[in-house]
C-alpha positions as CSV (number, residue, x, y, z in Angstrom):
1,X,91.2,44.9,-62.0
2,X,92.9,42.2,-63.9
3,X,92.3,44.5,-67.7
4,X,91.3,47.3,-69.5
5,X,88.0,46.0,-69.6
6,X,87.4,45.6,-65.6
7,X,87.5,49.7,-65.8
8,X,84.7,49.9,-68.3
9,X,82.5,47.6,-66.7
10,X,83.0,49.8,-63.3
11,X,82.2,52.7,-65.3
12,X,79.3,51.0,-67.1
13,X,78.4,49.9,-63.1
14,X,78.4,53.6,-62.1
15,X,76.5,55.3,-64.7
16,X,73.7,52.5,-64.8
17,X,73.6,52.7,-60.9
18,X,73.2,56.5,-61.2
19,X,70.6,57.0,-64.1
20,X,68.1,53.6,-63.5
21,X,69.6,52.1,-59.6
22,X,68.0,52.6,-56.3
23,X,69.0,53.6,-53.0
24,X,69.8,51.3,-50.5
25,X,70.6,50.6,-47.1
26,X,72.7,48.5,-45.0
27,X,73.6,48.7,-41.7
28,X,73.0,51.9,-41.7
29,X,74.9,53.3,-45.3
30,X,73.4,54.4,-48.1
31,X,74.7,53.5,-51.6
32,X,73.5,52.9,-54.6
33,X,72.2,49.5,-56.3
34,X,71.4,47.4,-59.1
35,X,68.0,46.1,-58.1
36,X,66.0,42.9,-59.7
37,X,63.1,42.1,-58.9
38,X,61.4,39.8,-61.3
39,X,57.1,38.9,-61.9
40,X,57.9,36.1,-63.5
41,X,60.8,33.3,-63.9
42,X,62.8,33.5,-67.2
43,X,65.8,32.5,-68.4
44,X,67.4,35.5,-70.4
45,X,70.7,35.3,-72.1
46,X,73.1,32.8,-69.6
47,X,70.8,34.2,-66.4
48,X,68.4,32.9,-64.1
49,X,65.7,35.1,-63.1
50,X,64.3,33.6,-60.1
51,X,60.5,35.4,-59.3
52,X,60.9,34.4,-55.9
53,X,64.5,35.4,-55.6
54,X,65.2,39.0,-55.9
55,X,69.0,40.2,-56.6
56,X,70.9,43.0,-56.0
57,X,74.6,44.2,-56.6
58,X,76.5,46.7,-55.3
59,X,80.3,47.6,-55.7
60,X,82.9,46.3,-53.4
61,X,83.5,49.2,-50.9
62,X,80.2,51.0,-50.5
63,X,79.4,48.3,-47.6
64,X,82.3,47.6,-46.0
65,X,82.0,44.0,-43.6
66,X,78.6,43.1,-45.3
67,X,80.0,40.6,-48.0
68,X,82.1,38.9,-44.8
69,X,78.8,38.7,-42.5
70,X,76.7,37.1,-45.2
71,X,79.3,34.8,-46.1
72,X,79.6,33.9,-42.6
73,X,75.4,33.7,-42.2
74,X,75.0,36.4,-40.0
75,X,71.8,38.3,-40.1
76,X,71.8,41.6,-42.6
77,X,68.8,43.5,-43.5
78,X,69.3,45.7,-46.8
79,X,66.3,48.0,-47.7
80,X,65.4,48.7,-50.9
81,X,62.2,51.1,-52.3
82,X,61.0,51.0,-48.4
83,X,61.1,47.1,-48.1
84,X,63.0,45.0,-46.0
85,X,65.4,42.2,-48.0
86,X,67.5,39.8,-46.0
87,X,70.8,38.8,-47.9
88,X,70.7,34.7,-48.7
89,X,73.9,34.8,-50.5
90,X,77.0,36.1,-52.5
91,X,76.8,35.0,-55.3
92,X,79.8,35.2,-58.7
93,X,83.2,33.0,-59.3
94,X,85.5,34.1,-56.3
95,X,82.1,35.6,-54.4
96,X,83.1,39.1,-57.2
97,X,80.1,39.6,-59.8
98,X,81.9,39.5,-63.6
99,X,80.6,43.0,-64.2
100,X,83.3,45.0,-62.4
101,X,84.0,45.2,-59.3
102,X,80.7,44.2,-57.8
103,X,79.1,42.1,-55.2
104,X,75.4,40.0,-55.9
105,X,73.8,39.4,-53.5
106,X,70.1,37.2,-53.5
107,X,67.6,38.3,-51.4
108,X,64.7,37.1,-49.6
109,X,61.8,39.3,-48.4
């Protein structure tokens, strides 16, 4: 982590993951997630939010290989809330998210 800052944001990452994430599963690991799943398209702030494109992020480590093997197109399945999501793309300046030490990932059901 490059500042002070980078440790807050991981902080903020865990304790948002813990009280409002979901489960999820890849390859068969658990961790936990941000999950997005919009009903409509909006812009909000600088983001997209894409109705038809579902995101996720999770922190670097809890799925080791994964970020590698969608970067490289391979097939990976994550399940979220009992559905199936197959990973599109990392996503984030240097494939890292900017809040902490976090992957995003877009998804297509």
């Amino acid at each position: 982590m490059d500042n002070v800052f980078d440790a807050y944001k991981a902080q903020t990452f865990d304790v948002i993951a813990t009280t409002m994430g979901y489960d999820a599963v890849c390859e068969g690991v658990s961790a936990r997630v941000l999950f997005n799943s919009p009903s409509v398209s909006e812009t909000v702030s600088d983001h997209d939010y894409d109705y038809g494109r579902p995101t996720l992020e999770f922190k670097v480590g809890d799925w080791p290989g994964v970020k590698e093997k969608i970067e490289a197109t391979q097939d990976v399945t994550i399940t979220v809330r009992g559905v199936d999501y197959y990973a599109m793309k990392i996503t984030g300046p240097g494939s890292i998210a900017q809040d902490g030490e976090t992957y995003k990932v877009i998804l297509e059901a």
